[in-house]
VOPAGU-2260 file (C-alpha; in pm, 1 decimal, decimal comma):
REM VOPAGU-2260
SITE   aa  ch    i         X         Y         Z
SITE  UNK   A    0     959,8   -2760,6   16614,2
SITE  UNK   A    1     948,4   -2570,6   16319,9
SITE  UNK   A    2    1012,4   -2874,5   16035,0
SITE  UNK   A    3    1198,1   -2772,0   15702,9
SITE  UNK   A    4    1091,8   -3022,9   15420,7
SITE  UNK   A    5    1245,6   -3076,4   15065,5
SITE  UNK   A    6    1091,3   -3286,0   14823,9
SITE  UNK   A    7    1168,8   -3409,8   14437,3
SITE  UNK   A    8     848,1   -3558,9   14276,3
SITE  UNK   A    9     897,3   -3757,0   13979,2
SITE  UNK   A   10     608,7   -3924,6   13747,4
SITE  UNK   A   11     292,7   -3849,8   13558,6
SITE  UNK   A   12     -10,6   -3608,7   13619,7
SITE  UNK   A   13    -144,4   -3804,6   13928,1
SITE  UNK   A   14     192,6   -3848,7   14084,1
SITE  UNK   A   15     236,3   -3464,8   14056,7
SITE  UNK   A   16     -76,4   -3392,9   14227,0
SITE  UNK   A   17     -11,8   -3627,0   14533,8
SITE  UNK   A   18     290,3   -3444,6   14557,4
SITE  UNK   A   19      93,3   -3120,3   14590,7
SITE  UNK   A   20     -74,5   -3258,4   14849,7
SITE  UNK   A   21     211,8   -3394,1   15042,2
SITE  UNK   A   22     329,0   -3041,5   15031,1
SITE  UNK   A   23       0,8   -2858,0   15122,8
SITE  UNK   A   24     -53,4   -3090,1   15374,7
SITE  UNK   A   25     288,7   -3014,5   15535,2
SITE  UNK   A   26     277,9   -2636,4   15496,3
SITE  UNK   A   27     -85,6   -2669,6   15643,9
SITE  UNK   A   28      82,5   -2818,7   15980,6
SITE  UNK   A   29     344,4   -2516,2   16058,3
SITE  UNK   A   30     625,9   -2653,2   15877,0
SITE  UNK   A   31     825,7   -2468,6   15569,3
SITE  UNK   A   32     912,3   -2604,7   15235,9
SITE  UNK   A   33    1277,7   -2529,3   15101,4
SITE  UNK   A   34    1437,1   -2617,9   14779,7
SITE  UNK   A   35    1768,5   -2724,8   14913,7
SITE  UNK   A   36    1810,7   -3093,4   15083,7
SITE  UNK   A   37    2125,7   -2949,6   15310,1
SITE  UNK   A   38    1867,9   -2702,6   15439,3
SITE  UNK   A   39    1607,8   -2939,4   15510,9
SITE  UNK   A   40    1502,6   -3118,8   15855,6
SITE  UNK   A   41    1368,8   -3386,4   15644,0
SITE  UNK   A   42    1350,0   -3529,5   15254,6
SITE  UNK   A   43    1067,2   -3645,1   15092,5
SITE  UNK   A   44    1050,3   -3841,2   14722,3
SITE  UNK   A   45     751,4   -3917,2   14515,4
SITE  UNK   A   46     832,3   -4216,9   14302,4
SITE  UNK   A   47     744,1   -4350,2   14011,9
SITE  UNK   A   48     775,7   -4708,7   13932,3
SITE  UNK   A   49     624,3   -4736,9   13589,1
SITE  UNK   A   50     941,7   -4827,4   13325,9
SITE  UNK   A   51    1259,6   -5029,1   13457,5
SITE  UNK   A   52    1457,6   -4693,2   13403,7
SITE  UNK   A   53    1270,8   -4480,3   13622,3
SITE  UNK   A   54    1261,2   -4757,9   13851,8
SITE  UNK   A   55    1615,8   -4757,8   13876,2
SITE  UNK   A   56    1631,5   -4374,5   13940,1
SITE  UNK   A   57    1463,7   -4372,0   14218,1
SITE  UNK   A   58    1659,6   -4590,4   14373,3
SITE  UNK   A   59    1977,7   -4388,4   14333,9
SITE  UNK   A   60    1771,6   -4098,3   14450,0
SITE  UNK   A   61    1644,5   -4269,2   14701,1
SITE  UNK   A   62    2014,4   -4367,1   14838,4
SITE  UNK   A   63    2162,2   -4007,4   14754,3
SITE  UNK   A   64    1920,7   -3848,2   15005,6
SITE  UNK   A   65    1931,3   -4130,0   15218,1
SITE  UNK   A   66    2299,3   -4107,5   15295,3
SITE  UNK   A   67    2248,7   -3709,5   15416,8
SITE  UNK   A   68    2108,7   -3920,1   15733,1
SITE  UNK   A   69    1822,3   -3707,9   15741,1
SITE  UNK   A   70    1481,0   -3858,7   15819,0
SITE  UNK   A   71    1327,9   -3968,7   15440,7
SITE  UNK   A   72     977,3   -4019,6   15328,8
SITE  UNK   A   73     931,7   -4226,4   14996,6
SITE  UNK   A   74     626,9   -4216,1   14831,5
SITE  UNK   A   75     454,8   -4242,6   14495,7
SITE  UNK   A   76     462,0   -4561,1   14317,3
SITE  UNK   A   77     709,7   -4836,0   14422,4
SITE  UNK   A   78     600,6   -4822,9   14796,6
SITE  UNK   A   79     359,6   -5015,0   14647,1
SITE  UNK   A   80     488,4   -5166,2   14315,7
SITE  UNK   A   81     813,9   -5246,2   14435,4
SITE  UNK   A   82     804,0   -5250,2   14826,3
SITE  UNK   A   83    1112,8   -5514,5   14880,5
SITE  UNK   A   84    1358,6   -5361,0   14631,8
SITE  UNK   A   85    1301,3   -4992,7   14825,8
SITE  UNK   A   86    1307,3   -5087,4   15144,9
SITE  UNK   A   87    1657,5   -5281,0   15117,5
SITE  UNK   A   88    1763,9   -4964,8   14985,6
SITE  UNK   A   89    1623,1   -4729,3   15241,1
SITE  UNK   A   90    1505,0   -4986,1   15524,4
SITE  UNK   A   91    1515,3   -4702,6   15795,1
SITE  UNK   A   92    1237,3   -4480,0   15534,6
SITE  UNK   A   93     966,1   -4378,2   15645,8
SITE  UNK   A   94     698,4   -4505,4   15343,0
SITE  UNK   A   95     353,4   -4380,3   15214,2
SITE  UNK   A   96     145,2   -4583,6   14974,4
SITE  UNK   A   97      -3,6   -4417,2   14665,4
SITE  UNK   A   98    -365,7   -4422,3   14862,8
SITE  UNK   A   99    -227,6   -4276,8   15181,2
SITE  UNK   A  100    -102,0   -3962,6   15079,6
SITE  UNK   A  101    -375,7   -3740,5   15276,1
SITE  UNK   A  102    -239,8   -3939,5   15579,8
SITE  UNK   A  103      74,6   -3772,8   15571,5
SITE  UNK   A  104      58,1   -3586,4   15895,6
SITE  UNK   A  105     -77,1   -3894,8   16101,9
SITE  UNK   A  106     226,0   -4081,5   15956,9
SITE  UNK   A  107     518,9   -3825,6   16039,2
SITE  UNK   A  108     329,5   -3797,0   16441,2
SITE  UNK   A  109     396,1   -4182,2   16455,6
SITE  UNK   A  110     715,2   -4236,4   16322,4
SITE  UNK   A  111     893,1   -3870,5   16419,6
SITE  UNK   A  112     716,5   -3765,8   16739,6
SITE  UNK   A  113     613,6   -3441,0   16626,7
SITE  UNK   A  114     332,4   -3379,9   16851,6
SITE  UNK   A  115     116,3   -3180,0   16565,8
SITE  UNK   A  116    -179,2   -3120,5   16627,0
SITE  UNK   A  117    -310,6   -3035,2   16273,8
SITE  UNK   A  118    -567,7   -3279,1   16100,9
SITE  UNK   A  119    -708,3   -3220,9   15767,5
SITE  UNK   A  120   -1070,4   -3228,8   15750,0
SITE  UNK   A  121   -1026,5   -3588,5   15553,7
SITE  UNK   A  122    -777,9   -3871,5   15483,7
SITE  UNK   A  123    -987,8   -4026,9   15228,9
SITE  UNK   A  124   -1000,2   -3850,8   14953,0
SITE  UNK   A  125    -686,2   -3684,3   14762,3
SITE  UNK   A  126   -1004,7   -3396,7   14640,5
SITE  UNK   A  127   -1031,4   -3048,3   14879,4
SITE  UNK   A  128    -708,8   -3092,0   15056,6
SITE  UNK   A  129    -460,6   -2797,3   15075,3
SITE  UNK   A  130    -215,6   -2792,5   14783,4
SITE  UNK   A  131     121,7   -2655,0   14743,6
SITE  UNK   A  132     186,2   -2595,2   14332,3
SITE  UNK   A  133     511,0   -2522,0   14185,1
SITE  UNK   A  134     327,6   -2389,4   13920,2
SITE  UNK   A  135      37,6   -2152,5   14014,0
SITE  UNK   A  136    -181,6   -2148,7   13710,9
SITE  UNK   A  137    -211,9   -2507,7   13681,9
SITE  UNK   A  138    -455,3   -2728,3   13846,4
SITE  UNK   A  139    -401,7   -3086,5   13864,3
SITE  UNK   A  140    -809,8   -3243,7   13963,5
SITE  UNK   A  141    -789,0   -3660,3   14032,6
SITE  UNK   A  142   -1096,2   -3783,0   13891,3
SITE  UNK   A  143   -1057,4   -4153,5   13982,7
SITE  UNK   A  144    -795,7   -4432,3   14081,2
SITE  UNK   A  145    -639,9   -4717,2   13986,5
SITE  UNK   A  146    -704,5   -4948,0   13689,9
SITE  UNK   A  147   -1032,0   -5037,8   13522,6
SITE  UNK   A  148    -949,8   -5264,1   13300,5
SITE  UNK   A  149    -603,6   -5456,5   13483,7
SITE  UNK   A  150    -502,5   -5705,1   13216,5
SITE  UNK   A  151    -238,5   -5550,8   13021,1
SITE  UNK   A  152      69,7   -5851,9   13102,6
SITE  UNK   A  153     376,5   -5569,1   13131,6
SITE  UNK   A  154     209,3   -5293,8   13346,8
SITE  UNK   A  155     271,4   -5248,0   13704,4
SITE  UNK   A  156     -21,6   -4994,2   13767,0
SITE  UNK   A  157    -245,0   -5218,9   13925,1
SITE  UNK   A  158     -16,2   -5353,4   14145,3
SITE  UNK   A  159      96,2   -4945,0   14233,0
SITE  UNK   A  160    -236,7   -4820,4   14197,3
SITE  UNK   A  161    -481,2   -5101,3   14344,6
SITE  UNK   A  162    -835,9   -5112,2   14276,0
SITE  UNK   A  163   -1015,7   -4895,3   14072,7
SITE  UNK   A  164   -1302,5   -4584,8   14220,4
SITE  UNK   A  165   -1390,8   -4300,8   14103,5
SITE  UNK   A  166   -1476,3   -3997,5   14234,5
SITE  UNK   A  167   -1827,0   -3841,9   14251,2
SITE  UNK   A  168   -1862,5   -3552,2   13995,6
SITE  UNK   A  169   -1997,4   -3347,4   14249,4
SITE  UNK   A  170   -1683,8   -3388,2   14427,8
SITE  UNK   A  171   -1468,6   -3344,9   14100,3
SITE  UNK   A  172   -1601,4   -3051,1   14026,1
SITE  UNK   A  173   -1601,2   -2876,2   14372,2
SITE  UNK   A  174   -1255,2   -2910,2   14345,8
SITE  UNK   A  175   -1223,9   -2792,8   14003,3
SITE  UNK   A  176   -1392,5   -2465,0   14121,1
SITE  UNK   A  177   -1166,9   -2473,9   14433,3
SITE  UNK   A  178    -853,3   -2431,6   14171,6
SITE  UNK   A  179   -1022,4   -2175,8   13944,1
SITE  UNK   A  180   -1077,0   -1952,2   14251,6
SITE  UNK   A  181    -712,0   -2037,0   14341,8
SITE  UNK   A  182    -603,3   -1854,4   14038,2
SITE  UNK   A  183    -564,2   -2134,9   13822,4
SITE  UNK   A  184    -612,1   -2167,6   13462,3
SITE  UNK   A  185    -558,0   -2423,2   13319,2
SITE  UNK   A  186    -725,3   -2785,0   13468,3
SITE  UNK   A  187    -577,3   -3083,7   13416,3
SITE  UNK   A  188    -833,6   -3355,6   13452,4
SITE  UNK   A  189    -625,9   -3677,7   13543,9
SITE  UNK   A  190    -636,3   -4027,3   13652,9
SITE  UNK   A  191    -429,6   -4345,7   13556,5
SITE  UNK   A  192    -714,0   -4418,4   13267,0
SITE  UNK   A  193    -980,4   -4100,9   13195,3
SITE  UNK   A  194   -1144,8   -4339,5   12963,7
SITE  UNK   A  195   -1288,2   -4525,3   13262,2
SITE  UNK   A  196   -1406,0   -4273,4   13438,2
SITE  UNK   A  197   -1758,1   -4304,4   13618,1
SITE  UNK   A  198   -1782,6   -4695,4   13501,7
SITE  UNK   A  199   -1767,4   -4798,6   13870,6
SITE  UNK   A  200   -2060,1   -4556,9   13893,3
SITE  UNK   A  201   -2284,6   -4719,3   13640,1
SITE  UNK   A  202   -2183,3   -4514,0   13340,4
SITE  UNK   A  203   -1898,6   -4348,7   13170,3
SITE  UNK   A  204   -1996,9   -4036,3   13241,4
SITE  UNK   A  205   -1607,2   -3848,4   13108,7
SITE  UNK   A  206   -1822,9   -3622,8   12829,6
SITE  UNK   A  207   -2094,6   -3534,4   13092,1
SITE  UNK   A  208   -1768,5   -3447,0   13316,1
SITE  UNK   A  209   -1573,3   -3223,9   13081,4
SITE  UNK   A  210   -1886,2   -3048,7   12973,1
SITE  UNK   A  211   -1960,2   -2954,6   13319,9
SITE  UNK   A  212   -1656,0   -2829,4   13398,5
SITE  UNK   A  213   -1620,9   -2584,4   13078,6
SITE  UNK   A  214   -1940,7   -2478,9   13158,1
SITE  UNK   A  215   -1816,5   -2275,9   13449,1
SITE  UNK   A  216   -1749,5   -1916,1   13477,2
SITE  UNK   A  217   -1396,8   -1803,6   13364,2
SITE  UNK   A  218   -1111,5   -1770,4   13123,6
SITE  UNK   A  219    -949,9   -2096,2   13173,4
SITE  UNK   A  220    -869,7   -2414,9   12971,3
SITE  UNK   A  221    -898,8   -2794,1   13024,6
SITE  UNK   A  222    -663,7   -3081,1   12962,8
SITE  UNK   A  223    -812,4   -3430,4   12932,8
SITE  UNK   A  224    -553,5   -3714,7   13039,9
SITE  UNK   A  225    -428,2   -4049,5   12865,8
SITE  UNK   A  226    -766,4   -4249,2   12713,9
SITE  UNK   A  227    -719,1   -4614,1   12709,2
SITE  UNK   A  228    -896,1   -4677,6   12355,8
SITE  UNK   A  229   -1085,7   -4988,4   12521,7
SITE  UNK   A  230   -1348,7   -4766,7   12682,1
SITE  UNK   A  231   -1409,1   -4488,5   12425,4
SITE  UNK   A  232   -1602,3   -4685,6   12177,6
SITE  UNK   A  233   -1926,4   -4632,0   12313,0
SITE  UNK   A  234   -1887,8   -4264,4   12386,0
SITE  UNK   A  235   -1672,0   -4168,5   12100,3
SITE  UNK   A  236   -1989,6   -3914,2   11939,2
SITE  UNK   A  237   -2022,9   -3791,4   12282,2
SITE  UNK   A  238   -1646,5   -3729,0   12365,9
SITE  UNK   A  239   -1587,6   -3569,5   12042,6
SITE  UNK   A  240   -1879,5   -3322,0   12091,1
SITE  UNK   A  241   -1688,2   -3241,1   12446,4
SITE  UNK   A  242   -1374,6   -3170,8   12274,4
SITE  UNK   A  243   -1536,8   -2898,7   12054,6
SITE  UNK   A  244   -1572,4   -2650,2   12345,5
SITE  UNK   A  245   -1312,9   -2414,2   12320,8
SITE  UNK   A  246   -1214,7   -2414,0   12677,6
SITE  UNK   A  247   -1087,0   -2744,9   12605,7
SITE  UNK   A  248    -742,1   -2794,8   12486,1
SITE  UNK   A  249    -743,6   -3033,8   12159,6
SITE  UNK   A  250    -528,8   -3284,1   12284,1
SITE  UNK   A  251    -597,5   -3648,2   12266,9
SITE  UNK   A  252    -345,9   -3891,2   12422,2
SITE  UNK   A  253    -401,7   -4163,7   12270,9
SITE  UNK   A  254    -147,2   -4506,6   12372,9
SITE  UNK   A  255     -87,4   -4774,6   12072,9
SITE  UNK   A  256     148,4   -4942,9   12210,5
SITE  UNK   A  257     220,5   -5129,1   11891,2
SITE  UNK   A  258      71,8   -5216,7   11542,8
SITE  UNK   A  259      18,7   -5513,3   11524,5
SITE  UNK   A  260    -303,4   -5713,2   11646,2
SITE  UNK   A  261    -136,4   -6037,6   11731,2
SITE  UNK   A  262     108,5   -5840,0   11969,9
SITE  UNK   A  263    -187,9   -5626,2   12168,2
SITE  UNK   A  264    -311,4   -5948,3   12177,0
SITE  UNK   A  265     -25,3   -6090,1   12364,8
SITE  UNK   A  266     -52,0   -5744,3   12596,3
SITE  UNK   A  267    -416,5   -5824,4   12645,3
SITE  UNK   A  268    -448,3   -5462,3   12530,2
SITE  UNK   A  269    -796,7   -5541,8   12422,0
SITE  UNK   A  270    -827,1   -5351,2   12152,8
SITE  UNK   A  271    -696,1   -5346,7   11809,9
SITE  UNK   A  272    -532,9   -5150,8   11560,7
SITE  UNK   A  273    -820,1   -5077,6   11368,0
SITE  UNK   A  274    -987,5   -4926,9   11670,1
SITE  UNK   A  275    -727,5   -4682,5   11779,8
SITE  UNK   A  276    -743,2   -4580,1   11406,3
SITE  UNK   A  277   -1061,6   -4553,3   11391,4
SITE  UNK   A  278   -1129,5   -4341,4   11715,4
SITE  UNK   A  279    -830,1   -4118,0   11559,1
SITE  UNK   A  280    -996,9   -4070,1   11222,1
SITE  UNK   A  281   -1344,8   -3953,4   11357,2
SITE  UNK   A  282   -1151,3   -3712,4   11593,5
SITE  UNK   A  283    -934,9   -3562,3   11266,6
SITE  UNK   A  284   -1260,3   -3553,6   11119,4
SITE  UNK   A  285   -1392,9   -3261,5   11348,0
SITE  UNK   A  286   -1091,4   -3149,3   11506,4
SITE  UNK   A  287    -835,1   -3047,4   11202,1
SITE  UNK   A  288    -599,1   -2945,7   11463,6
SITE  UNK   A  289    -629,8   -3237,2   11692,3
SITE  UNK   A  290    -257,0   -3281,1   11848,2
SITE  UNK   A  291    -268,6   -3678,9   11867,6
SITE  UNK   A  292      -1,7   -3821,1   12145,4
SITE  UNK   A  293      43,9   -4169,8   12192,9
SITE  UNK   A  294     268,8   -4439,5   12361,0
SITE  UNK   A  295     487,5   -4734,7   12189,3
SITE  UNK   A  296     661,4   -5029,7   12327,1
SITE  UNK   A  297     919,5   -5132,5   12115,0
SITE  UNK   A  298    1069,8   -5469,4   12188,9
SITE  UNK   A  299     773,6   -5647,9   12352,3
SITE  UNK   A  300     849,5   -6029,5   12383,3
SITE  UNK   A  301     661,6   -6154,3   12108,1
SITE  UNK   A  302     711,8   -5905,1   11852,9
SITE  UNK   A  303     850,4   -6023,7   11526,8
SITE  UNK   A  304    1058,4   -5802,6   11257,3
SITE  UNK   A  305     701,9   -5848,9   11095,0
SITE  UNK   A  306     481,5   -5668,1   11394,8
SITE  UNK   A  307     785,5   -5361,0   11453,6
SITE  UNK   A  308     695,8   -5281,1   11080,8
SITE  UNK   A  309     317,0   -5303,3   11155,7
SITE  UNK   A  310     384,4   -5037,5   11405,9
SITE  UNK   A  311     603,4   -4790,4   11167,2
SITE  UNK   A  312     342,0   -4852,1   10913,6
SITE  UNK   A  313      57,0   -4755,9   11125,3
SITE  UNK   A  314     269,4   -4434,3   11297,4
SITE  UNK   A  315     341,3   -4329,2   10897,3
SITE  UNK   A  316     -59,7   -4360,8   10838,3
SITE  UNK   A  317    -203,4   -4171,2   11173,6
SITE  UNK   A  318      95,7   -3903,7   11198,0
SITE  UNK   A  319     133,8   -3889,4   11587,3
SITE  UNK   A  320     214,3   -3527,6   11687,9
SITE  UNK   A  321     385,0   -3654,8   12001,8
SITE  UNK   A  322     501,1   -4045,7   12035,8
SITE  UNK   A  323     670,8   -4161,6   12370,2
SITE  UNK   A  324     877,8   -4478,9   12254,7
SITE  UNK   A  325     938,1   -4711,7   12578,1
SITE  UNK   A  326    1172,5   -5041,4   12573,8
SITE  UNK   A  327    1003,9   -5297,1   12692,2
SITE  UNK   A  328    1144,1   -5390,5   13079,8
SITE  UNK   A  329     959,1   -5666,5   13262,9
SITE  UNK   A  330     844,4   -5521,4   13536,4
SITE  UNK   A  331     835,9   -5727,8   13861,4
SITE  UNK   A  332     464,6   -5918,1   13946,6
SITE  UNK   A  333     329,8   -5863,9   13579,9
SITE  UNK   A  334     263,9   -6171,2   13357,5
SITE  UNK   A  335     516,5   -6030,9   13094,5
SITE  UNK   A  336     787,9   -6042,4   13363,6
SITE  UNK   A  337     796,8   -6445,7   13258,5
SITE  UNK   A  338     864,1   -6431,0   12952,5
SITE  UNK   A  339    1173,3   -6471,1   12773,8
SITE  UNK   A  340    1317,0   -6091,4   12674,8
SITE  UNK   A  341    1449,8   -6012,4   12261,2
SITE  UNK   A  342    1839,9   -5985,4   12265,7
SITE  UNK   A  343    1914,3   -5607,7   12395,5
SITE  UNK   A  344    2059,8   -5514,5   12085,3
SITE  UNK   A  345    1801,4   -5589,2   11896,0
SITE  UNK   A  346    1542,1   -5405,8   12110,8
SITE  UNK   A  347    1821,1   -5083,7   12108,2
SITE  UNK   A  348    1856,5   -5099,4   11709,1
SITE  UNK   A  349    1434,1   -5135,1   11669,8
SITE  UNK   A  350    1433,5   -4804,6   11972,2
SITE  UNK   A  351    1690,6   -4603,6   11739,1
SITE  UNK   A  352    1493,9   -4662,4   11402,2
SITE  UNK   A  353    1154,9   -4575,1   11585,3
SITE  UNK   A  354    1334,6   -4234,9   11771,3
SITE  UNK   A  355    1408,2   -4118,1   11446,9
SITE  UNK   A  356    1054,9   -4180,3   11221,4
SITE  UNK   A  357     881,5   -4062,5   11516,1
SITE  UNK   A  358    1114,2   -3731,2   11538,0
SITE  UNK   A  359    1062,1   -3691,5   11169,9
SITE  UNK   A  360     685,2   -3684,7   11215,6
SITE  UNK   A  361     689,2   -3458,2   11524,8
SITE  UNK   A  362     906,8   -3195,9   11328,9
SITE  UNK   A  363     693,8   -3233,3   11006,7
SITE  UNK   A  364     417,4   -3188,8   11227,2
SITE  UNK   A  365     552,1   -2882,0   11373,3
SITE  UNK   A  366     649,1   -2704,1   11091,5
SITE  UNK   A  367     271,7   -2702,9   10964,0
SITE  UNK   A  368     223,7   -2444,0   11239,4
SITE  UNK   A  369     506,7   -2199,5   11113,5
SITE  UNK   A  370     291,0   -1847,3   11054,0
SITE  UNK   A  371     -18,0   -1969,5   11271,9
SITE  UNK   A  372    -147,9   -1659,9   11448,5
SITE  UNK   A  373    -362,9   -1675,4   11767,7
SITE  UNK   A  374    -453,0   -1718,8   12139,0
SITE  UNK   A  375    -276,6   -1922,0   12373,4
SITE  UNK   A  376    -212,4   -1897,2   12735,6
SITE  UNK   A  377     130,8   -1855,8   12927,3
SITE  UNK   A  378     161,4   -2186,3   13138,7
SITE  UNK   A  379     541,3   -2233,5   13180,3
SITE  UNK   A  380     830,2   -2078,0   13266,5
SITE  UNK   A  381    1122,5   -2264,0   13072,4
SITE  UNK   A  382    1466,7   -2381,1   13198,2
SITE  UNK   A  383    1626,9   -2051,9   13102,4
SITE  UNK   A  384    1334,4   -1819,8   13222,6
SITE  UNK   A  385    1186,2   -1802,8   12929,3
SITE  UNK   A  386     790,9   -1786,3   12925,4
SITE  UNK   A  387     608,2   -2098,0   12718,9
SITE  UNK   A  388     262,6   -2066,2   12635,6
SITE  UNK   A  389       6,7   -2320,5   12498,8
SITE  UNK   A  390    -253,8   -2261,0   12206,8
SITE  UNK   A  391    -598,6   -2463,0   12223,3
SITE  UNK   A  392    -389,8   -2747,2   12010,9
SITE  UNK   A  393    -190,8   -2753,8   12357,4
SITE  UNK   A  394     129,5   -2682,1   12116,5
SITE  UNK   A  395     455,6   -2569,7   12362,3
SITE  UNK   A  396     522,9   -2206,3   12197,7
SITE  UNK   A  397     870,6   -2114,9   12343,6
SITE  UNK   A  398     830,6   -1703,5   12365,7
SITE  UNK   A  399    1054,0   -1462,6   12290,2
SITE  UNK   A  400    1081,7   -1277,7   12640,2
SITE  UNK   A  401    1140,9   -1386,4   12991,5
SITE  UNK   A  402     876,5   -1105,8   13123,6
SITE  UNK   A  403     701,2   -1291,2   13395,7
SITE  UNK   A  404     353,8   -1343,8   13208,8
SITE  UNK   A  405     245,3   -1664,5   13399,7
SITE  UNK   A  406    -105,2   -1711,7   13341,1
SITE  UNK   A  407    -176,6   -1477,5   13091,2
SITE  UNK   A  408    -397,7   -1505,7   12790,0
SITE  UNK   A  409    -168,5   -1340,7   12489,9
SITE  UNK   A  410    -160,5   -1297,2   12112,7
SITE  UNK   A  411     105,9   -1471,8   11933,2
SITE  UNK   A  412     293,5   -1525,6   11597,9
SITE  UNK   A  413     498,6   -1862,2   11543,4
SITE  UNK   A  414     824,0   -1767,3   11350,3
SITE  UNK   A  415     975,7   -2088,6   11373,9
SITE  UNK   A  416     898,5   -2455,8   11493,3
SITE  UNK   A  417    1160,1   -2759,9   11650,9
SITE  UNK   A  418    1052,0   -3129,0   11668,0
SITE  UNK   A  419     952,5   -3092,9   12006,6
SITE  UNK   A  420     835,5   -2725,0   12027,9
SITE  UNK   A  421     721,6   -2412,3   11856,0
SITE  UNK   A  422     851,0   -2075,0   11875,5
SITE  UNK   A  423     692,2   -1736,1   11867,3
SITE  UNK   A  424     690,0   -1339,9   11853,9
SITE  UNK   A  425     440,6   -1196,0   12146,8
SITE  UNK   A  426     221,5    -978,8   11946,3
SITE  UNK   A  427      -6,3    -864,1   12284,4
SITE  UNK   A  428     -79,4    -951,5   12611,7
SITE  UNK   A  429    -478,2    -993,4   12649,2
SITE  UNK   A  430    -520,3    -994,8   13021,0
């Protein structure tokens, strides 16, 4: 039975990559992967489970290709985060946890009779397994999972995400290599925290990691994920020093979550303010054209009129390139699921006022690179066809052609610059 699979994969970095593997896994066995659900033998969804929103999403996706009456696999996130509220929705689903993803085959056998034979070589470990990319010149690496630190009161990752390991270097970087001699170039080192990485292994050892992978042979460059500020104290010299290599893309994501002390506090962010300004400051200080992103909740429970203008005031000091504004939502098993929620309008009028300072500061921010001249590398083809490439400050430069140049290393001229993108003249394609 030749088995034709569709699949929509929603969420961050790591989501992405299990969904890679899903796929690879699949295509591995025999079967075929299509992009329409009417042609497809069976429907698979990656979820993601981390705002109310998204949540919500999912669940209308999940019913949409439910009612086809095709056989459906849900994975990702709120197998795990939300299992109850799923599986009323989709009771006859056939569900993969987060951590079972390299099981996939072994779990369509038992539940659809398949009789394939194929095994991968492990079902352990989401590194060396086959991979099936939308996008060929990226390479998504897992470099640990789970949560470190698992105290923040409105986050569901723990409970999605479970425990947290990390993932021998050695094994990190064979796979790194794997994607470079896959044709990719550009590495995305991810997890739900890179901060933590190699803590469970007696050190933080995320400098030691990105210098080792830049060291290797090849015209490539490498994206470090979302740093939770708590762990980059100690290695902040270090870090830095990593960031200078120019295979790696100058990108620091960075969350805040809010201004003020007293309501990180209440998150049990464990850190402050002062920190996240500070780790910002002595990047700035040696990277001029560090693109800071970072993350706001606007509407936590306990924040005052007093800690929303903390927050503005600190986003007008630091200058976020990119800021990703969430509502709070309680999110079902956290501790800030208790507590009693700010009237809706309120939260919507705080969301509106932050939307617009923080699309103020991305556009002022983007017009700075209006005339910059350089290198960057082709890494997206855009809704319209249009090629996107990324400089070493990992700005979006929308191009002005649709020639298929995926992967490419180019010279180019920004002419003009949005609040969410740049946009350039291709001067020359380098190789």
């Amino acid at each position: 039975m030749l088995l034709k699979v569709y699949a929509e994969v929603y969420g961050c970095a790591a989501n992405q990559a299990e969904g890679e593997i899903l796929l690879g896994l699949i295509k591995e066995a025999g079967f075929s992967i299509v992009n329409d659900p009417n042609e497809a033998d069976l429907n698979i969804l990656v979820t993601c489970a981390i705002k109310k929103p998204t949540s919500d999403r999912m669940l209308e996706r999940a019913k949409k290709l439910h009612e086809s009456g095709k056989p459906l696999v849900v994975a990702g996130c709120m197998v795990t985060a939300e299992w109850e509220t799923i599986r009323k929705v989709v009771p006859s689903a056939i569900f993969i946890a987060p951590r079972d993803v390299c099981k996939v085959i072994k779990i369509l056998n038992e539940h659809m009779n398949l009789e394939c034979n194929y095994t991968p070589q492990n079902i352990y470990s989401k590194l060396g397994l086959p991979r099936y990319r939308k996008n060929r010149i990226i390479g998504i690496v897992p470099v640990s999972e789970g949560c470190k630190w698992r105290k923040c009161t409105f986050c569901v990752v723990p409970i999605a995400r479970g425990p947290f390991f990390s993932y021998p270097m050695n094994e990190v970087m064979n796979e790194v290599r794997r994607m470079l001699e896959n044709g990719c170039r550009e590495i995305w080192l991810t997890s739900q925290d890179m901060g933590s990485y190699g803590l469970d292994l007696g050190r933080n050892m995320l400098p030691d990691l990105i210098n080792e992978v830049a060291e290797l042979k090849g015209n490539f460059f490498i994206r470090v994920g979302m740093m939770n500020p708590i762990y980059l104290n100690p290695i902040l010299d270090d870090l830095i020093t990593s960031y200078l290599n120019p295979k790696v893309f100058k990108f620091l994501h960075l969350p805040l979550q809010s201004g003020s002390a007293k309501v990180l506090r209440d998150m049990c962010r464990g850190y402050t303010p002062q920190l996240f300004k500070k780790i910002v400051e002595k990047f700035r200080k040696s990277i001029a054209e560090l693109t800071l992103a970072t993350d706001i909740i606007v509407g936590y429970p306990t924040e005052t009129e007093e800690d929303f203008e903390m927050t503005i005031k600190m986003l007008n000091e630091i200058k976020p390139d990119v800021v990703n504004i969430s509502k709070f939502y309680p999110r079902p098993g956290t501790p800030a699921n208790k507590l009693s929620r700010l009237p809706s309008r309120l939260v919507d009028e705080r969301s509106k006022v932050m939307t617009e300072i923080c699309k103020e500061l991305s556009t002022k921010s983007n017009e700075k690179w209006v005339g910059w001249h350089g290198i960057a590398l082709v890494d997206e083809v855009g809704k319209y066809g249009e090629m996107v490439c990324r400089n070493a400050s990992y700005k979006p430069i929308v191009l002005d052609t649709k020639r298929d140049l995926l992967g490419k290393f180019i010279e180019v001229s920004v002419i003009d610059a949005a609040t969410y993108c740049l946009f350039g003249k291709l001067e020359k394609v380098l190789d």
